[in-house]
LOMAR-799119 format. One record per residue: x, y, z of N, C-alpha, C in turn. Coordinates in steps of 0.1 Angstrom, whole numbers, plus 2048, in hexadecimal, padded with zeros to 3 digits. Layout:
<sites>
  nx  ny  nz cax cay caz  cx  cy  cz
   X   Y   Z   X   Y   Z   X   Y   Z
...
</sites>
This chain:
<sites>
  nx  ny  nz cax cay caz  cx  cy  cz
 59A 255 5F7 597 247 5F9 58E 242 5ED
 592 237 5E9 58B 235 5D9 57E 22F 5E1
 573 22F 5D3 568 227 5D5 566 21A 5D6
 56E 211 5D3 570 203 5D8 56F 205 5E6
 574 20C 5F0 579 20C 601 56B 20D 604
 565 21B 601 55A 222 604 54F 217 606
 54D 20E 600 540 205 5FB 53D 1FD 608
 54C 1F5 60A 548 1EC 614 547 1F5 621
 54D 201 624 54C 208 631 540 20D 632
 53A 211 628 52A 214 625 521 20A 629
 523 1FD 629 51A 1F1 629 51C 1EE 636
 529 1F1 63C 52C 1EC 64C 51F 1F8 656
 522 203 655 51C 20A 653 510 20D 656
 50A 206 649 4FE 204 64D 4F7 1FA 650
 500 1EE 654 4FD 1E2 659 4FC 1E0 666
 505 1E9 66F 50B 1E9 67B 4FC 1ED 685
 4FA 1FA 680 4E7 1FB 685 4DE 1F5 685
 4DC 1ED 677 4D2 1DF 673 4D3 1D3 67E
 4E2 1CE 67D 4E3 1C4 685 4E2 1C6 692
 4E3 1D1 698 4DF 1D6 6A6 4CE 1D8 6AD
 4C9 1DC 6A4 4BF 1DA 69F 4B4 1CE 6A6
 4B6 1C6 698 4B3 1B8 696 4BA 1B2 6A5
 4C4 1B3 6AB 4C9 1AA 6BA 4BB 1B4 6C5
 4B8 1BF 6C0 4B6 1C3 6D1 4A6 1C0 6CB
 4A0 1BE 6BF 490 1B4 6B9 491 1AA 6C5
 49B 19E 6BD 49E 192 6C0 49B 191 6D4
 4A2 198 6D9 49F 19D 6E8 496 19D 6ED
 48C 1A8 6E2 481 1A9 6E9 474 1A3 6F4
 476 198 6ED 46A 191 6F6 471 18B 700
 481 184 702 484 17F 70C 481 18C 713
 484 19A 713 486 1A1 71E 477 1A7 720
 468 1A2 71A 45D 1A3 71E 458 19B 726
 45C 18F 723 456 183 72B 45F 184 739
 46E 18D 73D 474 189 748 46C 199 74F
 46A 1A1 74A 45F 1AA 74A 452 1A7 754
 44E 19F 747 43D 19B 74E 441 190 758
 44C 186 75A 448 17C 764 451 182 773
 456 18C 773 45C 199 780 44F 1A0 77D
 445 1A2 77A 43B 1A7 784 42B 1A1 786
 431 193 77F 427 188 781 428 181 792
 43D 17E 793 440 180 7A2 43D 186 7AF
 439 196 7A8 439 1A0 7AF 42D 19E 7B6
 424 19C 7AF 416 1A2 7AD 412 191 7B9
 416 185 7B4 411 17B 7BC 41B 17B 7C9
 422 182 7D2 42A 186 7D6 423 186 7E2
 418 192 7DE 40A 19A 7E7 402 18E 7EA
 406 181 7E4 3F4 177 7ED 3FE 171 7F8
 3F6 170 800 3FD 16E 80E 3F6 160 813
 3F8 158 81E 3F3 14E 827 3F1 15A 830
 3E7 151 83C 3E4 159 845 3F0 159 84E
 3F9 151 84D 405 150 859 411 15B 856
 40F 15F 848 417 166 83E 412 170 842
 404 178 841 3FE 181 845 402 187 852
 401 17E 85C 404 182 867 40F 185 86B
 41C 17F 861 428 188 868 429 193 862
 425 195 853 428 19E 850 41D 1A8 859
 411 1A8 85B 40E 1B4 865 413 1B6 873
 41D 1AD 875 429 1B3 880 430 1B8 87A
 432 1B8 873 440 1BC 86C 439 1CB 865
 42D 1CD 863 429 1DC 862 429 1E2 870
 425 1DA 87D 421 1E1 888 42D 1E8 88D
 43B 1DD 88B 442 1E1 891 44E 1EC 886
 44A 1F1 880 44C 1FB 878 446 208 876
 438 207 87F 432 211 881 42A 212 876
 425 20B 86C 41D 20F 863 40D 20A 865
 407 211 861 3FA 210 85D 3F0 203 854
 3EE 1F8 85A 3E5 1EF 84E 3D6 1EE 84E
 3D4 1F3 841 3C3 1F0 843 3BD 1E7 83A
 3B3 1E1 842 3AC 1D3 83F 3A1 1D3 837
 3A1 1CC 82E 390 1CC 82A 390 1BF 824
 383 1BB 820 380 1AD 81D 373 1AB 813
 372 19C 80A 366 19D 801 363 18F 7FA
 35B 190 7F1 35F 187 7E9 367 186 7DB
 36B 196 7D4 36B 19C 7C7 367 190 7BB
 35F 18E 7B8 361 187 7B5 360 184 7A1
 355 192 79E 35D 199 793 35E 1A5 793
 368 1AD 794 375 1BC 796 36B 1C1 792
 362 1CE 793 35B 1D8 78D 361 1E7 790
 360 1F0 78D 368 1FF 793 361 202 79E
 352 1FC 7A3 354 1FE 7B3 35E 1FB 7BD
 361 1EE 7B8 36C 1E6 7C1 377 1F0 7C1
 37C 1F3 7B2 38A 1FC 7AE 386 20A 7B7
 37D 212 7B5 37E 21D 7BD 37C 21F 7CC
 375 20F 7D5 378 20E 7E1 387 208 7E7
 38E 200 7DC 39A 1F9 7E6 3A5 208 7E0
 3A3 213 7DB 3AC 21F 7D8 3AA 226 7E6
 3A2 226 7E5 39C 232 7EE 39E 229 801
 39D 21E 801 3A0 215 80F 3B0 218 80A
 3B7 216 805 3C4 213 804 3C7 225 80B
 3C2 22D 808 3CC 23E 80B 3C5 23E 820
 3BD 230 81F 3BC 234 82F 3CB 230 839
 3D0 227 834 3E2 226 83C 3E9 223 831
 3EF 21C 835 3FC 219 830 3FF 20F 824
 3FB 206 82C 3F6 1F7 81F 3E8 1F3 825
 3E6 1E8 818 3D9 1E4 814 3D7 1D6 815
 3D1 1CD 81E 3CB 1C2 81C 3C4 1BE 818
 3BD 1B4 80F 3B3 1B3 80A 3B1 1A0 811
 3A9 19D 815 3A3 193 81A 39A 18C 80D
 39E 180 808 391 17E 7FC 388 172 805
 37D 170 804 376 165 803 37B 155 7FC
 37E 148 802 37D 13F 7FC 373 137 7F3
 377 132 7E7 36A 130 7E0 362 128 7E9
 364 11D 7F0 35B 119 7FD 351 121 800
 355 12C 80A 34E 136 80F 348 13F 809
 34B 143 7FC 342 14B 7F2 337 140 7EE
 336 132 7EB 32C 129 7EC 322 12A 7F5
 324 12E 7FD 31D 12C 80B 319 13D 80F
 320 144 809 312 153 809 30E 155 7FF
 311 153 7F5 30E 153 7E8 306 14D 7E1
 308 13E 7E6 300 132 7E0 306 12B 7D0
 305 121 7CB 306 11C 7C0 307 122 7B8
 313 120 7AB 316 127 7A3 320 133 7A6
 324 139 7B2 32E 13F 7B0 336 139 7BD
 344 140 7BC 346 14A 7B3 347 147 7A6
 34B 154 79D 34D 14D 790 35C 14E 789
 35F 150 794 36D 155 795 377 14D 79F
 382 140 79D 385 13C 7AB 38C 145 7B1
 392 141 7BD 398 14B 7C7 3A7 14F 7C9
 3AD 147 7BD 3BA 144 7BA 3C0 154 7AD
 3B1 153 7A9 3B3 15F 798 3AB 16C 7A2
 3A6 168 7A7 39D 175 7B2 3A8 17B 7BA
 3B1 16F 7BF 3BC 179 7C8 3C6 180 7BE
 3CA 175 7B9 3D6 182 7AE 3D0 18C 7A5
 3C0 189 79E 3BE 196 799 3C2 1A0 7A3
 3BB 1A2 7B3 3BD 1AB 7BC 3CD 1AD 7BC
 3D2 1A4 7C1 3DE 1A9 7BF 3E5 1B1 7B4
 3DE 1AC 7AB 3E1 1BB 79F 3E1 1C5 7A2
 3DB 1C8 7A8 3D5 1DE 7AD 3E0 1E0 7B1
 3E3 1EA 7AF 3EE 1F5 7B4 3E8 1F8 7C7
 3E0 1F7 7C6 3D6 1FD 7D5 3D9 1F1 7E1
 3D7 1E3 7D9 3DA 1D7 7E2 3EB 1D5 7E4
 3EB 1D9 7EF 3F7 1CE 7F7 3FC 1BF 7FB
 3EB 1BC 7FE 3EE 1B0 804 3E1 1A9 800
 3DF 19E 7FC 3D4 198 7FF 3D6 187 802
 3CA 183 807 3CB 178 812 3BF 170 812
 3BD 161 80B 3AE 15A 809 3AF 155 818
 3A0 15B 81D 39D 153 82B 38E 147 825
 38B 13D 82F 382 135 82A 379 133 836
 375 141 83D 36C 140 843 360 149 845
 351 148 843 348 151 840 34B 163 843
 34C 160 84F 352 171 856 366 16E 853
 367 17C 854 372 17F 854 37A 181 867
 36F 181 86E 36E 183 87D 37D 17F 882
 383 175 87F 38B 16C 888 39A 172 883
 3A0 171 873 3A6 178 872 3A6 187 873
 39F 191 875 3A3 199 876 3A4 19C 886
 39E 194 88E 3A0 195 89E 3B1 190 89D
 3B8 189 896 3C5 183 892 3CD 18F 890
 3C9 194 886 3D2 199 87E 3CF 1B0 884
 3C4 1AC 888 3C4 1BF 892 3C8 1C9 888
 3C3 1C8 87F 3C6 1D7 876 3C2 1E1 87A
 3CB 1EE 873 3C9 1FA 87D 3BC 201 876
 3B9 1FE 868 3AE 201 864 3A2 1F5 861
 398 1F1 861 38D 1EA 85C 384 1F1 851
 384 1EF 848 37E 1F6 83E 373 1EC 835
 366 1F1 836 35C 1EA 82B 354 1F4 824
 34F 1EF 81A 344 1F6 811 33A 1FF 81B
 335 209 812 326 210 817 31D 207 81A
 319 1FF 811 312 1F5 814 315 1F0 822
 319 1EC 82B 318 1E8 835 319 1F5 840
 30E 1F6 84A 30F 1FD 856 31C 1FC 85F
 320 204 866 32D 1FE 86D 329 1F4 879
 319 1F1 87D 31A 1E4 885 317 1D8 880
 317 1DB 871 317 1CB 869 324 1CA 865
 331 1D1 867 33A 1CD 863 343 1C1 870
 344 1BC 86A 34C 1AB 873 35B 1B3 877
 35E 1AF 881 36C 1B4 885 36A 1C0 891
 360 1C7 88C 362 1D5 891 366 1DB 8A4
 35D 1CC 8A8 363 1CE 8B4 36E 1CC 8BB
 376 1C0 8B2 386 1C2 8B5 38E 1C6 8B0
 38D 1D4 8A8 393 1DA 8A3 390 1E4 8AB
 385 1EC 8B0 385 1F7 8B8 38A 1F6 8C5
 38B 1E8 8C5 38B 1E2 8D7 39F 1E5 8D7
 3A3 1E4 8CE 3B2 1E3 8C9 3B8 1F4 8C9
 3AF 1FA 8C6 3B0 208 8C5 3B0 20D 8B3
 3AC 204 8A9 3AC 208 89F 39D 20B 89C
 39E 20E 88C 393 218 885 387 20A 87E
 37E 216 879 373 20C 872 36E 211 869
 371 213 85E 36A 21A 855 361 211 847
 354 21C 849 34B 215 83E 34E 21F 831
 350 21A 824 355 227 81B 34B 227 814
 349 233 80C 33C 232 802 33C 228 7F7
 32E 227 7F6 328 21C 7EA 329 21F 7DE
 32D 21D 7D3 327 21D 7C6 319 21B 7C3
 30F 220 7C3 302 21C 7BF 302 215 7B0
 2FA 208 7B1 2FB 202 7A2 303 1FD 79E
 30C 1F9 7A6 31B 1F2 7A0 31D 1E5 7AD
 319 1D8 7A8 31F 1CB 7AE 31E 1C3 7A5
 324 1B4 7AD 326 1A9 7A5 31D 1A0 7A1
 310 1A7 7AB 304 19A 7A9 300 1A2 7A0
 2FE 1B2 79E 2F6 1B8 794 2FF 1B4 786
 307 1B5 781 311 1B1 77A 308 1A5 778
 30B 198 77C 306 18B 777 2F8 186 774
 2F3 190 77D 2E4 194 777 2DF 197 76A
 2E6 1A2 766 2E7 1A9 758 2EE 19A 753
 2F6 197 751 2FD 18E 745 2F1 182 745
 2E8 17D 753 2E4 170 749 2D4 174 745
 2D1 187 747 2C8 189 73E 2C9 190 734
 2D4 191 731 2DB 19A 726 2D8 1A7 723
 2D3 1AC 729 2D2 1BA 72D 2DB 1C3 731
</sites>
């Protein structure tokens, strides 16, 4: 084959890779952003209404699975929070997370927080791999839904004794558990905010 032939089969050649190339660049970000907004879906999937909540914990009961409850204000994420909702999650099955409404964090909290609303508080949670479910209630105690909703576990921080934990009696009364889990010493959100407006 003379070298006239050779040149252009050489340039096809090495164009055929190039332009393939350059198409699956060009791709790239459509198929990041359909990427990130399937597990942007996913992830807001997990915030529930309380009416939502409650079928789906029929819809665990009557499958035999295990839901355990816990509740707060998170209201900035620290690795206490991360190493208590890991560790509540391996007690059943799935994970509820109950947040505080910014209302009601006003009102134990007082002015100025949260500093976080309750909207970016629930989906951060819903980020964790650990959270299943979470659910903004707007009332001081958590008492009333969880008398609703009967989870087979109740779970709160060390910090609380098991007869300061809200729920506990309709949850034993139900035949389910109550567990206080260990504390992180030195790790909250008021110590957190503390330090930042003394800058220490």
């Amino acid at each position: 084959m003379s070298a006239l032939y050779l040149i252009p089969l050489c340039s096809y050649a090495l164009l055929l890779p190039l332009c393939t190339l350059l198409f699956a660049l060009s791709a790239l970000p459509f198929a990041l952003s359909r990427s990130y907004n399937f597990s942007l879906t996913a992830m807001r999937k997990k915030i529930l209404t309380r009416d939502e909540l409650l079928i789906e914990r029929q819809t665990l009961r009557d499958a035999g699975k295990k839901l355990v409850f816990t509740n707060g204000v998170f209201d900035i994420l620290h690795v206490g929070h991360l190493r208590y909702l890991r560790l509540a999650r391996t007690l059943g099955d799935a994970l509820v997370v109950a947040v505080n409404s910014d209302r009601s964090v006003r009102e134990l909290k007082g002015q100025g927080r949260p500093l976080v609303n309750e909207s970016d508080r629930a989906e951060i949670l819903a980020g964790l791999e650990a959270v299943d479910y979470v659910s903004i209630f707007d009332d001081i105690s958590p008492r009333s839904l969880i008398a609703e909703l009967l989870p087979d576990v109740l779970v709160k921080g060390g910090d609380y004794s098991l007869d300061q934990i809200h729920g506990r009696e309709e949850v034993e009364a139900a035949g389910g558990a109550v567990v206080s889990l260990p504390f992180v010493e030195g790790v909250s959100t008021s110590k957190l905010v503390e330090r930042v407006k003394t800058g220490q």
